[in-house]
N, C-alpha and C positions, 0 to 999 in steps of 0.2 A: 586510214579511212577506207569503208569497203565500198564499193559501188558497183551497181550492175548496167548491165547492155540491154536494149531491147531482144537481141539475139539471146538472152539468158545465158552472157558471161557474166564472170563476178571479175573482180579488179580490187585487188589489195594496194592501195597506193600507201607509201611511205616516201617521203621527199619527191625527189623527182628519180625513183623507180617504183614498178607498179607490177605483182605480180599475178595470173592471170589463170581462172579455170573455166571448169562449166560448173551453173548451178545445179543443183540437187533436183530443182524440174526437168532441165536440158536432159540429164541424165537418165531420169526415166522414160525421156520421149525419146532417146538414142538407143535404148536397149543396152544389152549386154554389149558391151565393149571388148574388143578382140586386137586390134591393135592401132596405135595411134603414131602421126607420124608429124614430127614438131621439127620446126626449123632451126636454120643452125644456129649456135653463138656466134654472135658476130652481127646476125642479116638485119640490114636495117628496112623496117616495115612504115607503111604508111599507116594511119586510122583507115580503116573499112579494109585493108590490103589482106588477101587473105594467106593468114599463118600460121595455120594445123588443119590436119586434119584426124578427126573420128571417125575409125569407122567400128563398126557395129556389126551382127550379122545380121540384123534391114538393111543398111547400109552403108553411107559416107556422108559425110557432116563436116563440111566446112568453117572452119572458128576462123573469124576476122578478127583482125589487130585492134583492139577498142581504143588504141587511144596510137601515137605515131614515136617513134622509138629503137634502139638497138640492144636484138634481144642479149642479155647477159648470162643467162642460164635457160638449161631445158630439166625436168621432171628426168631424170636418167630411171629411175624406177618404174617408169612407164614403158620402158622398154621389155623389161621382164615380167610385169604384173600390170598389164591396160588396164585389166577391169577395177585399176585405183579408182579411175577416173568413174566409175558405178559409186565404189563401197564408201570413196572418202572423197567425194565431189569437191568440197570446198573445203577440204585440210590438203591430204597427202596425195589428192589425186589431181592436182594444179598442173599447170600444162608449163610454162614459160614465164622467165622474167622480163622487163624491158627495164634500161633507162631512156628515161623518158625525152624526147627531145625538143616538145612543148607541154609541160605541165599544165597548162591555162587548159589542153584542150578536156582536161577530168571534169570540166563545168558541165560539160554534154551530158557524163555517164547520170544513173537514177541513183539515188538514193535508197535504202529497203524500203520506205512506206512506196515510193512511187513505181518498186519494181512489183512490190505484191499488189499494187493496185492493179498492174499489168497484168499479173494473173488472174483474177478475178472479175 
């Protein structure tokens, strides 16, 4: 299931882990991406806790935790090519996985009709 943040994450959830990017709008309003700094395996995050950062050359862009959880992977190809997070917003340029530590809280996240109502 895909779900988005009002901050314009997206969140791939499958069972109770939930993998996590910016969307394709976030991404044009952050510019070109230069390098990204994602937290470790292991950190366990709250919902709203904030757990990467973007930065851009505007500037930095803080991504909070959409949902509460211990992250299990990070995007390691971000390391060497940030501007994924431009070309392949919501494929190959995903920031972080979590398992999740309360699934119930994915009831918060939007839906796509309700995230594109957002935009609009």
């Amino acid at each position: 299931m895909k779900a988005y943040t009002p901050e314009h994450d997206w969140v791939e959830i499958d069972g109770d882990t939930a993998r996590v990017g910016v969307t394709g709008h976030a991404q044009e309003q952050i510019g070109d991406v230069v390098f990204v700094e994602l937290p470790a395996v292991g950190k366990s995050l709250t919902k709203g806790e904030v757990a990467a950062v973007v930065e851009s050359v505007k500037a930095a862009f803080e991504i909070f935790a959409p949902l509460s959880g211990t992250v299990t992977e990070i995007n390691e190809s971000l390391s060497g090519d940030p501007a994924l997070v431009n070309s392949a917003a919501e494929t190959g340029g995903w920031l972080f996985a979590l398992r999740l530590s309360d699934p119930g809280q994915a009831a918060s996240l939007l839906d796509e009709a309700a995230y594109q109502a957002l935009l609009h």
